[in-house]
LUMKOL-39896 format. One line per 4 residues: number of its first residue (from 1); their letters; for each residue x, z, y of N, C-alpha, C. Coordinates in steps of 0.1 Angstrom, whole numbers, plus 5000, padded with zeros to 4 digits. Atoms other than C-alpha are relative to their C-alpha. Layout:
N
NUM) a) X:Z:Y:X:Z:Y:X:Z:Y | ...
This chain:
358
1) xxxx) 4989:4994:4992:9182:8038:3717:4994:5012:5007 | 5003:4989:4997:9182:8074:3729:5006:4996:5016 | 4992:5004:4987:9182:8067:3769:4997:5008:5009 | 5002:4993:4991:9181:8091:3798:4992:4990:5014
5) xxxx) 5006:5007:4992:9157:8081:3824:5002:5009:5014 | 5004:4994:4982:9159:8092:3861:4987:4995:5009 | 5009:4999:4995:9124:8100:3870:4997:5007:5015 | 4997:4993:4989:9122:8107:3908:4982:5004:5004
9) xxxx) 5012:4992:4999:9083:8112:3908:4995:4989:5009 | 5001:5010:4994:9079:8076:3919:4994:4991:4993 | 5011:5007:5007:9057:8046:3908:5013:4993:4993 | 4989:5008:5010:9091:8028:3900:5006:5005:4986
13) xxxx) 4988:4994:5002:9111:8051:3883:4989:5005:4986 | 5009:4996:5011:9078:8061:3860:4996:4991:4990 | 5002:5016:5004:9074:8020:3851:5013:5002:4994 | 4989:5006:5007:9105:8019:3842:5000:5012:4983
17) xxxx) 4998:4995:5011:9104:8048:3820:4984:4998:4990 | 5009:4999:5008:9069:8039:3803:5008:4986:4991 | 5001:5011:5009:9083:8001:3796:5013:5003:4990 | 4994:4992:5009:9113:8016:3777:4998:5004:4990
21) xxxx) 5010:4994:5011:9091:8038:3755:4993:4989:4992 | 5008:5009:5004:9069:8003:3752:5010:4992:4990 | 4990:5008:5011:9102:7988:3733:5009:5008:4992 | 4993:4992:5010:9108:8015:3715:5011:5004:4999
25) xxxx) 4986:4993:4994:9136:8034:3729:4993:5017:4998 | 5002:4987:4997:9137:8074:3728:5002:5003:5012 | 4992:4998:4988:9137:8080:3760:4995:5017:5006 | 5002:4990:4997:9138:8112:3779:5001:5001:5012
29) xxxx) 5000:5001:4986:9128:8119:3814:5006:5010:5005 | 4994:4986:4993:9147:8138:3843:5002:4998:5010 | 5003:4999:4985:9148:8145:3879:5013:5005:5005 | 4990:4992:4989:9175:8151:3902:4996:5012:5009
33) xxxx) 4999:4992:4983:9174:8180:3926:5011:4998:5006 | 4988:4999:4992:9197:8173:3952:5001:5008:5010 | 4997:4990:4988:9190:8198:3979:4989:5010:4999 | 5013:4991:4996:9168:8226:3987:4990:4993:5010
37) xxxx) 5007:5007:4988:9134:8219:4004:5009:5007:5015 | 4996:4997:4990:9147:8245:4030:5013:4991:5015 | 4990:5004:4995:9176:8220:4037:4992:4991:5012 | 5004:5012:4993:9153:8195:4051:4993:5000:5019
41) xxxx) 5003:4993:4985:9145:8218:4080:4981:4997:5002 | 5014:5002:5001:9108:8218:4094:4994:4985:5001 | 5008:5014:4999:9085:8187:4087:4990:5000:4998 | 5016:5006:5000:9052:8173:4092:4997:4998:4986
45) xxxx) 5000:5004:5014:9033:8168:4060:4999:4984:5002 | 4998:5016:5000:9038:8126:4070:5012:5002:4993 | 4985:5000:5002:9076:8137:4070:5001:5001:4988 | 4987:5000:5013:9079:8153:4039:4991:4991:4990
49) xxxx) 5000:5013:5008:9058:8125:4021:5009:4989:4999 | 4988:5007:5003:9086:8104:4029:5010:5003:4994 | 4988:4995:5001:9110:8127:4018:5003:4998:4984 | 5002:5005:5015:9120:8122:3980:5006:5021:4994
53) xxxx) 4996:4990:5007:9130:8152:3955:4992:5015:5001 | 5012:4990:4998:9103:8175:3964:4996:5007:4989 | 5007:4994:5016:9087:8201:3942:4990:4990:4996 | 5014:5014:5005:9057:8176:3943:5002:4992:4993
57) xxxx) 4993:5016:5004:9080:8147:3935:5000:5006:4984 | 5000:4992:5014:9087:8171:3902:4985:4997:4996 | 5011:4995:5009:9054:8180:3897:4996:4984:4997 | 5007:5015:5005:9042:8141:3896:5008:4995:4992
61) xxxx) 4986:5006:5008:9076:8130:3878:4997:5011:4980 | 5005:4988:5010:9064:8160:3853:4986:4992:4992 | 5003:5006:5004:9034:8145:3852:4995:4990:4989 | 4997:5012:5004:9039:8112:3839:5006:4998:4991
65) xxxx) 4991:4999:5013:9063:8123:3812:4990:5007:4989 | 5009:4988:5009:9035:8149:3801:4989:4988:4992 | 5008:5012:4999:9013:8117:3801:5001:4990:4982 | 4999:5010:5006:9036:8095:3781:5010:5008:4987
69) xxxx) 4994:4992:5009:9047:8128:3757:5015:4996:4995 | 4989:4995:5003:9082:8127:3764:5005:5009:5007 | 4992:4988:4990:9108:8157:3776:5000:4993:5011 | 4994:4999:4981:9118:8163:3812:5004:5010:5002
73) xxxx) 4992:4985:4997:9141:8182:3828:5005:4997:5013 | 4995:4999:4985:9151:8190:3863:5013:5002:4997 | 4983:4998:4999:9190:8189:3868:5001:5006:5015 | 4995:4998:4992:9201:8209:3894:5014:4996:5005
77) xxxx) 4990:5004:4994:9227:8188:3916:5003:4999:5008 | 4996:4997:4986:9227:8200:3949:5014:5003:5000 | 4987:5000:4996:9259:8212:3950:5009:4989:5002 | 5000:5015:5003:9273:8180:3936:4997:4990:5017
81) xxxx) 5007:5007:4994:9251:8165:3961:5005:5001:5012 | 4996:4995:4988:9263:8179:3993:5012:5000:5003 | 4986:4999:5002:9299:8180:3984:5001:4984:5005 | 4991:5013:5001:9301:8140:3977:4988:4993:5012
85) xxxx) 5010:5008:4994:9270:8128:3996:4993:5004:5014 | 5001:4994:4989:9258:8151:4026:5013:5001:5009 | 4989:5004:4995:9291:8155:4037:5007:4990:5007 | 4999:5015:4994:9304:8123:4037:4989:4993:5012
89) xxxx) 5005:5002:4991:9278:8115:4058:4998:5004:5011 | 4998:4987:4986:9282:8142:4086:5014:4995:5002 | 4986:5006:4989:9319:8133:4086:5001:4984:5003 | 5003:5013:4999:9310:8097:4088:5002:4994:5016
93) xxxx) 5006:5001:4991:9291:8100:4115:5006:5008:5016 | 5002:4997:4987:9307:8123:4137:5021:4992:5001 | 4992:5009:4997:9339:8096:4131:4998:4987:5006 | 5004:5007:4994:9322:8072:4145:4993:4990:4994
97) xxxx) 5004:5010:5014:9309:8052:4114:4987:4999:4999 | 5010:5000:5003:9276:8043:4105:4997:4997:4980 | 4995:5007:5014:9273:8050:4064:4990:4998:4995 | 5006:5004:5007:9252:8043:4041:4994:5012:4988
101) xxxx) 5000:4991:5008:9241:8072:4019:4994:4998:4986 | 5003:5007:5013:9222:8054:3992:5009:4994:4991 | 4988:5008:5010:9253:8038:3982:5005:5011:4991 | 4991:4987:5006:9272:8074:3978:4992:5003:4992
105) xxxx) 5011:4990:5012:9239:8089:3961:5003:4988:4987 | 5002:5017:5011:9241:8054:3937:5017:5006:4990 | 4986:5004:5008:9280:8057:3931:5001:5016:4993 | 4999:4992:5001:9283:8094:3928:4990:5014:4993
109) xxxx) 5008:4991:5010:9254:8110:3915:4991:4995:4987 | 5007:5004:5014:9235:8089:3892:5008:4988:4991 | 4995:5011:5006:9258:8064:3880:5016:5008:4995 | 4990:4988:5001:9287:8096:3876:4991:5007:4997
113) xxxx) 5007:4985:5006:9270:8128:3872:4990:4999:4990 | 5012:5004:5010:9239:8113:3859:4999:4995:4987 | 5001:5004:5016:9255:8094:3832:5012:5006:4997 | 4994:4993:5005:9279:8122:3825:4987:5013:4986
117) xxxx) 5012:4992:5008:9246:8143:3818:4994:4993:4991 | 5003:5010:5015:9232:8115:3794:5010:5006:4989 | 4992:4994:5012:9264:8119:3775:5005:5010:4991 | 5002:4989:4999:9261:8154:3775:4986:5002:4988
121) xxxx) 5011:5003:5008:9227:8148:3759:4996:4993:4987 | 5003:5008:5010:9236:8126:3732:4993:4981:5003 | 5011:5012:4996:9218:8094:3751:5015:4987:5001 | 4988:5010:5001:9238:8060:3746:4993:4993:5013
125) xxxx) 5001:5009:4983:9226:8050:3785:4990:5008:5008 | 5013:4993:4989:9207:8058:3817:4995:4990:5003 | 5014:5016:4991:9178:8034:3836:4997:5008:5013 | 5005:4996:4989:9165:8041:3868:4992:4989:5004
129) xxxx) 5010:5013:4999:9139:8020:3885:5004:4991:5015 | 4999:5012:4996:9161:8000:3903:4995:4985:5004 | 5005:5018:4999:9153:7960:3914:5009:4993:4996 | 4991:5008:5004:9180:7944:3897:5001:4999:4984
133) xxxx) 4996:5001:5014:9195:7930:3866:5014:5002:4994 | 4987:5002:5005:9223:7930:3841:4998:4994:4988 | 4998:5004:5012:9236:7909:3818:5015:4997:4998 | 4984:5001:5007:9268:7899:3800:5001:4987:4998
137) xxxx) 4990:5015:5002:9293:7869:3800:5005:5003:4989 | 4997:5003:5013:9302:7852:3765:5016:5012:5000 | 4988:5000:5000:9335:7871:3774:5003:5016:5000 | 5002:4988:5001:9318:7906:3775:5002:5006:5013
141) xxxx) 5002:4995:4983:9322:7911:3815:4982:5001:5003 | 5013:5003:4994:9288:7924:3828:4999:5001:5012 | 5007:5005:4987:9272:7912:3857:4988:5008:5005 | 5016:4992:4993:9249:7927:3881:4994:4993:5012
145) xxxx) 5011:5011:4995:9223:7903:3893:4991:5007:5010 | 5012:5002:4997:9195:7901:3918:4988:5008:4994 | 5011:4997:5010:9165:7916:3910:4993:4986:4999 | 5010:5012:4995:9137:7889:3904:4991:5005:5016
149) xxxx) 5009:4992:4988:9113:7910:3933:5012:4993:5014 | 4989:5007:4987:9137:7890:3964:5002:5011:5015 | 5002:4990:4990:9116:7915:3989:5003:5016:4994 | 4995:4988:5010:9123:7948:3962:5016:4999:4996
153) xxxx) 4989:5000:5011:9159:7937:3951:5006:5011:5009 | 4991:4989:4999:9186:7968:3954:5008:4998:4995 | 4984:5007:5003:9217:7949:3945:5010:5005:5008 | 4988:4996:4989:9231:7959:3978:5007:5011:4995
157) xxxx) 4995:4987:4999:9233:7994:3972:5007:5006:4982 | 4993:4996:5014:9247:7992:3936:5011:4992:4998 | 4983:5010:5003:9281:7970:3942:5009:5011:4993 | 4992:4987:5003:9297:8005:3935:5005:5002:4983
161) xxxx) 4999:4995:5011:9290:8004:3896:5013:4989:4992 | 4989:5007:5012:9319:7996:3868:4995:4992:4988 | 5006:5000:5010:9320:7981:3841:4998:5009:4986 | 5005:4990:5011:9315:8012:3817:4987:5002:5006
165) xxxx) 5010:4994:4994:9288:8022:3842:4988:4986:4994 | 5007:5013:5000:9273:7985:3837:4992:5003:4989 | 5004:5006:5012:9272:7987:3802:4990:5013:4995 | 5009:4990:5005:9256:8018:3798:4987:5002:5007
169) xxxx) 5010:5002:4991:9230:8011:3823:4986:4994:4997 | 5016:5010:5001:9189:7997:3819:4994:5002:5011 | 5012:5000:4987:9171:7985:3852:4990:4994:4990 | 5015:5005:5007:9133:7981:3832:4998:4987:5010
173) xxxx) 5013:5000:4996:9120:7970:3860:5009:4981:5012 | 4991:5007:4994:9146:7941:3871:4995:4984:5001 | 5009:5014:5005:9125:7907:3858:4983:5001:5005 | 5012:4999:5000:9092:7921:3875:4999:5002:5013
177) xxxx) 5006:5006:4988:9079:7916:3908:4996:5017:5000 | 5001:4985:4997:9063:7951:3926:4984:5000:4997 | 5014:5000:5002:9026:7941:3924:4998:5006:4987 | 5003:4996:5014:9034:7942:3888:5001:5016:4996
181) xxxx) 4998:4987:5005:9048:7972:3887:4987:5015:5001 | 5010:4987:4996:9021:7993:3905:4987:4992:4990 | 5010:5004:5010:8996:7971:3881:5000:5005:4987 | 5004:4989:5011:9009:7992:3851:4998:5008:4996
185) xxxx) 4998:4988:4993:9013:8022:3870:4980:5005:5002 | 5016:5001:4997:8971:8015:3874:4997:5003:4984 | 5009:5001:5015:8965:8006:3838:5005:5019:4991 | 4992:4984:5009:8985:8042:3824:4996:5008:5006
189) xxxx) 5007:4991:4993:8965:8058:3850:5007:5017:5003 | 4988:4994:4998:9001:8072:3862:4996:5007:5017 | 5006:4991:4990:8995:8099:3890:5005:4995:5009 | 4991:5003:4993:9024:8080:3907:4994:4985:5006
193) xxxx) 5005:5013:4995:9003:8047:3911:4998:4992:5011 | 5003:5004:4983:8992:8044:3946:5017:5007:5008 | 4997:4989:4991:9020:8067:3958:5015:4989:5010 | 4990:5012:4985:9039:8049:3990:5017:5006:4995
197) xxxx) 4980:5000:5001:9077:8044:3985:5009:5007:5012 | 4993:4995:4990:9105:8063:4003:5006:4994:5006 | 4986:5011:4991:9126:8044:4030:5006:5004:5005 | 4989:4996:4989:9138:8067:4049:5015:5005:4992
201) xxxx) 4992:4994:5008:9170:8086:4039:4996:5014:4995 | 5009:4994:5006:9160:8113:4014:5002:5011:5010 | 5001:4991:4997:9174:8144:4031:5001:4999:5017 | 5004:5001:4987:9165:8130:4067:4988:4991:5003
205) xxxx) 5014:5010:4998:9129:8117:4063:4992:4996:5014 | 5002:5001:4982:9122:8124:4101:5008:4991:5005 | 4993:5004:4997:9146:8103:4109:5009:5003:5011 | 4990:4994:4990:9164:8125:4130:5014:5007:4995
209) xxxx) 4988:5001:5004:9201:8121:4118:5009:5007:5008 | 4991:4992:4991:9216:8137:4144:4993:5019:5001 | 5006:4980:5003:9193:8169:4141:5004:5006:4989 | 4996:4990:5014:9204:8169:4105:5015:5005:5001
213) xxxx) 4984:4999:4996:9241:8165:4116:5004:5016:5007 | 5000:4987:4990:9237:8194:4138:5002:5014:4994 | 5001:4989:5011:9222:8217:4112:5011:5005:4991 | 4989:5001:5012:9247:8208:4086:5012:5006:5006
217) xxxx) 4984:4995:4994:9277:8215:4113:4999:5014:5005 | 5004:4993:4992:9260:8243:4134:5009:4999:5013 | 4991:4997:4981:9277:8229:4169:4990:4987:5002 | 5011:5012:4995:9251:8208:4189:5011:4986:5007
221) xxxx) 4994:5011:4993:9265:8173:4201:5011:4999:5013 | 4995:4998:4989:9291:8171:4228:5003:4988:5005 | 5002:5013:4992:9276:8147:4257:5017:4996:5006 | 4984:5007:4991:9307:8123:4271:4995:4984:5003
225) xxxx) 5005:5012:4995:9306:8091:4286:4996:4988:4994 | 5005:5012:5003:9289:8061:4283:5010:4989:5012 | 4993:5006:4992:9314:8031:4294:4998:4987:4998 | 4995:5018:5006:9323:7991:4295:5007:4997:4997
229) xxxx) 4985:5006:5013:9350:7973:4278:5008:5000:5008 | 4991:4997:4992:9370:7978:4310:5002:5016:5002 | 4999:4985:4998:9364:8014:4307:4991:5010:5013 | 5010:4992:4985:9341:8019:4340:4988:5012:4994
233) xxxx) 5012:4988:5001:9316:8053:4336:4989:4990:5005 | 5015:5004:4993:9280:8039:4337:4993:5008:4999 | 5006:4989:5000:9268:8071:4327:5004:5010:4993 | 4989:4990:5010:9267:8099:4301:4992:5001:4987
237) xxxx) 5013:4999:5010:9251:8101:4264:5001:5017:4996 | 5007:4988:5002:9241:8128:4248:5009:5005:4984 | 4992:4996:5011:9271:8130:4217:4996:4985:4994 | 4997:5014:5006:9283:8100:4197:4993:5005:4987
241) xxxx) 5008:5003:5011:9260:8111:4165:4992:4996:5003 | 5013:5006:4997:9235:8099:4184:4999:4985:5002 | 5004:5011:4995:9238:8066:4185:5009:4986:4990 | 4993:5005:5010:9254:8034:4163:5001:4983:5003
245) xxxx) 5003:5013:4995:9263:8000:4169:4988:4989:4999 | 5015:5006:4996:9234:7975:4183:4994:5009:5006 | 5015:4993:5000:9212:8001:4189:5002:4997:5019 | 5002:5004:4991:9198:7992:4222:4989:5012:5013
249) xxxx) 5011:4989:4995:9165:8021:4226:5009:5014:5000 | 4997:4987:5000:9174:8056:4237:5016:5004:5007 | 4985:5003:4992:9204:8047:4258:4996:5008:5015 | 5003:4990:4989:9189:8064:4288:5011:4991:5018
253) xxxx) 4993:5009:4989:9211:8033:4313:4989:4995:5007 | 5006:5010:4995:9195:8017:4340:5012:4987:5003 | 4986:5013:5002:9211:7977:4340:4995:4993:5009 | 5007:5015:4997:9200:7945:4353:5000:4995:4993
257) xxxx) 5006:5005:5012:9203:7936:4320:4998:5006:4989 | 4999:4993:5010:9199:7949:4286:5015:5004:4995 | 4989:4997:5007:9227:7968:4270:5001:5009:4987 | 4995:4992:5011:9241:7979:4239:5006:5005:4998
261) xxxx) 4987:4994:5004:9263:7999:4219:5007:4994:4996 | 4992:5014:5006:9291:7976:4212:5013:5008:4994 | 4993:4995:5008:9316:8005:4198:4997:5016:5004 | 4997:4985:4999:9319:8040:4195:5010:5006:4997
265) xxxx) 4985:4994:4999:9351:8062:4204:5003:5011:4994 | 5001:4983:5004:9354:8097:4189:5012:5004:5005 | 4986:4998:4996:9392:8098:4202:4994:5005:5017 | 5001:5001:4989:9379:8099:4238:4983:5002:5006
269) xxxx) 5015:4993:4995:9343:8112:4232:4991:4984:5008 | 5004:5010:4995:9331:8078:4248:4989:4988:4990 | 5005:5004:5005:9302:8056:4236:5004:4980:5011 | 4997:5013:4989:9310:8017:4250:4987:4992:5001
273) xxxx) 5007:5006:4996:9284:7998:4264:5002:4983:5001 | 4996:5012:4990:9277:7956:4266:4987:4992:4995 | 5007:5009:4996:9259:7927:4270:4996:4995:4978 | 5003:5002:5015:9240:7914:4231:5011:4988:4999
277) xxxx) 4988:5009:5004:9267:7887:4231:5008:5005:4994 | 4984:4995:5002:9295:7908:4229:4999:5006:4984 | 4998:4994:5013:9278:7921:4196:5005:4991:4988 | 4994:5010:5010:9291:7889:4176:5008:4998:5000
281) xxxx) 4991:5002:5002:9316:7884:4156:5002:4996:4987 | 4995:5012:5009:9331:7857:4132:5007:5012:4980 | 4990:4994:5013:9355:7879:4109:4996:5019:4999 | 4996:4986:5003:9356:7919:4093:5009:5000:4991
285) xxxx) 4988:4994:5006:9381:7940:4076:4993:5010:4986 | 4999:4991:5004:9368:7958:4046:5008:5005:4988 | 4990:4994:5009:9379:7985:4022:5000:5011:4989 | 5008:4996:5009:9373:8008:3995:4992:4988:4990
289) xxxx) 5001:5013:5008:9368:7974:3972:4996:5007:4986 | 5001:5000:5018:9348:7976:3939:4997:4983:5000 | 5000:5014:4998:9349:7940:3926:4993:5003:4984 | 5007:4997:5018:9322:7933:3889:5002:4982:5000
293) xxxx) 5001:5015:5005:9325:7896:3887:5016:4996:4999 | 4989:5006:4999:9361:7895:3890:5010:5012:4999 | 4992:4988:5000:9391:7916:3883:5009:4999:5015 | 4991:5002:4983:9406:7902:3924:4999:4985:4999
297) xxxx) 4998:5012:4994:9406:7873:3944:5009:4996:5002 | 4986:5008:4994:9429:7849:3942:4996:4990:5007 | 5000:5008:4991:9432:7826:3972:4982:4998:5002 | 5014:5000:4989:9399:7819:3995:4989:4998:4990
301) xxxx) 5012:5008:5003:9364:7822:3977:4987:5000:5007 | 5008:5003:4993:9333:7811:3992:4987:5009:4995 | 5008:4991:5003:9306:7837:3990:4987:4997:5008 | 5011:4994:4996:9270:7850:4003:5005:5012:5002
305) xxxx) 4998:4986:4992:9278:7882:4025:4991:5006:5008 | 5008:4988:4996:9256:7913:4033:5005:5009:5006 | 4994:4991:4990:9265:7932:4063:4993:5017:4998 | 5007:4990:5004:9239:7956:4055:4986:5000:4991
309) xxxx) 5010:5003:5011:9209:7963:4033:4992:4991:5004 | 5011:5009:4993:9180:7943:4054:5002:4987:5008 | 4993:5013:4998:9207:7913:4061:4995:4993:4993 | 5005:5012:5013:9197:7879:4048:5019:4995:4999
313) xxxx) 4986:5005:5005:9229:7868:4030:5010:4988:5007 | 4996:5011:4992:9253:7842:4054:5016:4999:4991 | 4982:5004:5001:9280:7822:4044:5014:5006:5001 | 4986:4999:5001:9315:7833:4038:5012:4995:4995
317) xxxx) 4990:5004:5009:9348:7827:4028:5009:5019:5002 | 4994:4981:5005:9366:7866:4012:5014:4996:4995 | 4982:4997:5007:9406:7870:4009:5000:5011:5001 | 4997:4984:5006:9418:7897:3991:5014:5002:5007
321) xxxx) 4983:4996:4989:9450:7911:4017:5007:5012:4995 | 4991:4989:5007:9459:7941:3995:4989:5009:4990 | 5005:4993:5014:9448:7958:3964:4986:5005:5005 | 5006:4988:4995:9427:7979:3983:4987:4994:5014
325) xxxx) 5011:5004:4987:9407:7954:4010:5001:4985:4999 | 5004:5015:5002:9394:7921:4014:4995:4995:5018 | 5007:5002:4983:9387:7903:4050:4991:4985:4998 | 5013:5008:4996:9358:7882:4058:5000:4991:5011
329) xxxx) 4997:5011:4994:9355:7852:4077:4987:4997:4996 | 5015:5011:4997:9317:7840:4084:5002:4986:5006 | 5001:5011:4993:9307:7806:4089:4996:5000:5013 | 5008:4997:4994:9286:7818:4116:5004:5012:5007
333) xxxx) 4998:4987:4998:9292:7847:4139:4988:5007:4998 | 5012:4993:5010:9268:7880:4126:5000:5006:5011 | 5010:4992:4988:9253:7904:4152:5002:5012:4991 | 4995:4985:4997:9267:7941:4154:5006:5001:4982
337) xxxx) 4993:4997:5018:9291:7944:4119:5001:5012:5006 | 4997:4988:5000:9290:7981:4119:5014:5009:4990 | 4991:4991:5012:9320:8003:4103:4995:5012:4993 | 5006:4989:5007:9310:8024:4077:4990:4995:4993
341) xxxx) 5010:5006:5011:9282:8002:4064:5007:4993:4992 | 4995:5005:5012:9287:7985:4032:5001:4982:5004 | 5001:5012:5001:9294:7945:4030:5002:4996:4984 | 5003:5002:5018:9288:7927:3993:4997:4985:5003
345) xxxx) 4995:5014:5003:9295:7895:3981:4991:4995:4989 | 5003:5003:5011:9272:7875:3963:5003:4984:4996 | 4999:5011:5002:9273:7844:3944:4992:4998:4994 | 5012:4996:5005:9244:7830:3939:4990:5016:4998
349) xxxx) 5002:4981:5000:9225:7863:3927:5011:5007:4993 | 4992:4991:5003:9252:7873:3913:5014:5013:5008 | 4987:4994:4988:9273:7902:3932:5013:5000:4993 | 4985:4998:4997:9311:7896:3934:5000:5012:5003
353) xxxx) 4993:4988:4996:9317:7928:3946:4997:5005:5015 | 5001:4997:4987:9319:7950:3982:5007:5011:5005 | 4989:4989:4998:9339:7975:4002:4988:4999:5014 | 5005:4997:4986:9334:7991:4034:5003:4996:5011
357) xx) 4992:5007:4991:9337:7977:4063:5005:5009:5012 | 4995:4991:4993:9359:7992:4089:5000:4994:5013
């Protein structure tokens, strides 16, 4: 099979495309650009080691294909990239949301543009070096599993894919643990072998999301109050990009006790302040619903629910309340459900589906 690989210049993404080649697939390697370096504003060389899509990231992604004598080719997708994924995340954030950008980059650029450009190329699929799996029900519905790696899996951030996307899809690297992975990243004496993994978000490796926000808008933050759930002034912050539910450091309050962010206002410029209690809560609302295990829920099913990526999975029960959204009901109450982050439904490892929660 002729398959497009998305090589980001990473030890994963280079495993995945060597074991491919090892089962005798054509495969052909290729790199996203999604932004200019200039976008990423000035950084430390720590910073832009974190940072992903780099000329560097090329030149090692280059590499590795030179290595294992197949094509490569840079796709320029910044535009693309900025429109569906920079964006959204600047208006996200200055609505009061906390989003998720890995998801958008997931739904919108490699799993859309990316396997538009396969098709474009003749390639009957794309891979990426995901932690997950897929397989197929006697009934031809595919499923998207767990990775085996429990501490590596990236299920969260791919509820987004269809099933045409499903089917045209290969994770290599989905049945293999990470030790392994950099063990054959060693033996292929792959330039990418040692090289430390990106966490942060790609075009805010500093992690200063509100500096990026800034840039992206060119109007600096406009401070307004910090208040309590009765509305009393306890002080003032510094602009509502700055800050997201839980977060507890950088609040600049003196208390008698600790406090957090327990909502943010954009209607009234106001950040609300309270006690870590107040951050629990039983039930959410989300919306924007892709569902892969099911074409909709009928009447109450009992799930595993992921508030966010680094959640361990809790109990639920998911009703579907209109085409378009589904509400949640934990066994348990969960600590700060944020809007704008993703929630995902698993069963067993298998994901049910996820929307956003509002």
């Amino acid at each position: 099979m002729r398959i497009l690989t998305a090589m980001s210049g990473g030890v994963d993404s280079s495993v995945a495309a060597f074991l491919l080649r090892e089962n005798g697939n054509e495969v052909v390697g290729a790199m996203m650009k999604l932004f200019s370096d200039e976008a990423l504003g000035e950084l430390s060389p720590e910073e832009n080691s974190r940072a992903c899509c780099t000329l560097s990231d090329a030149d090692d992604a280059r590499a590795v294909a030179t290595r294992m004598h197949i094509p490569f080719y840079v796709f320029n997708f910044a535009d693309v990239f900025e429109a569906t994924v920079m964006r959204r995340f600047v208006g996200e954030y200055l609505c009061g949301r906390t989003p998720n950008p890995c998801i958008d980059c997931n739904r919108f650029m490699k799993f859309e543009k990316f396997l538009y450009r396969a098709q474009e190329l003749d390639c009957a699929a794309i891979a990426t070096g995901h932690y997950a799996r897929i397989t197929r029900e006697p009934c031809g519905r595919f499923l998207l599993r767990m990775g085996k790696d429990a501490a590596k899996d990236q299920s969260y951030v791919l509820y987004t894919l269809t099933q045409t996307q499903l089917a045209h899809t290969r994770f290599p690297l989905g049945d293999l643990e990470k030790h392994e992975v950099r063990s054959i990243a060693e033996e292929q004496q792959f330039v990418t072998a040692r090289k430390r993994d990106s966490q942060d978000i790609c075009f805010a490796p500093n992690g200063d999301y509100a500096g990026f926000i800034t840039r992206q808008t060119g109007t600096p933050p406009q401070k307004g109050n910090f208040v309590d759930a009765h509305g009393n002034v306890l002080g003032e912050h510094r602009g509502i990009i700055n800050y997201t539910v839980g977060q507890r450091k950088g609040l600049g309050i003196s208390a008698p006790a600790p406090l957090f962010v327990t909502k943010i206002n954009p209607p009234d410029n106001t950040v609300t302040l309270g006690a870590s209690e107040t951050l629990f809560a039983k039930t959410l609302t989300a919306r924007d619903i892709n569902l892969i295990a099911a074409d909709k829920i009928d009447g109450t099913l009992q799930v595993q629910a992921k508030i966010r990526y680094a959640h361990a999975p809790q109990p639920a029960k998911i009703h579907q309340t209109a085409p378009d959204e589904i509400r949640v009901e934990f066994n348990e109450p969960q600590r700060a459900i944020t809007p704008g982050q993703a929630v995902v439904f698993y069963d067993s490892d298998v994901v049910v589906g996820g929307g956003v929660i509002q």
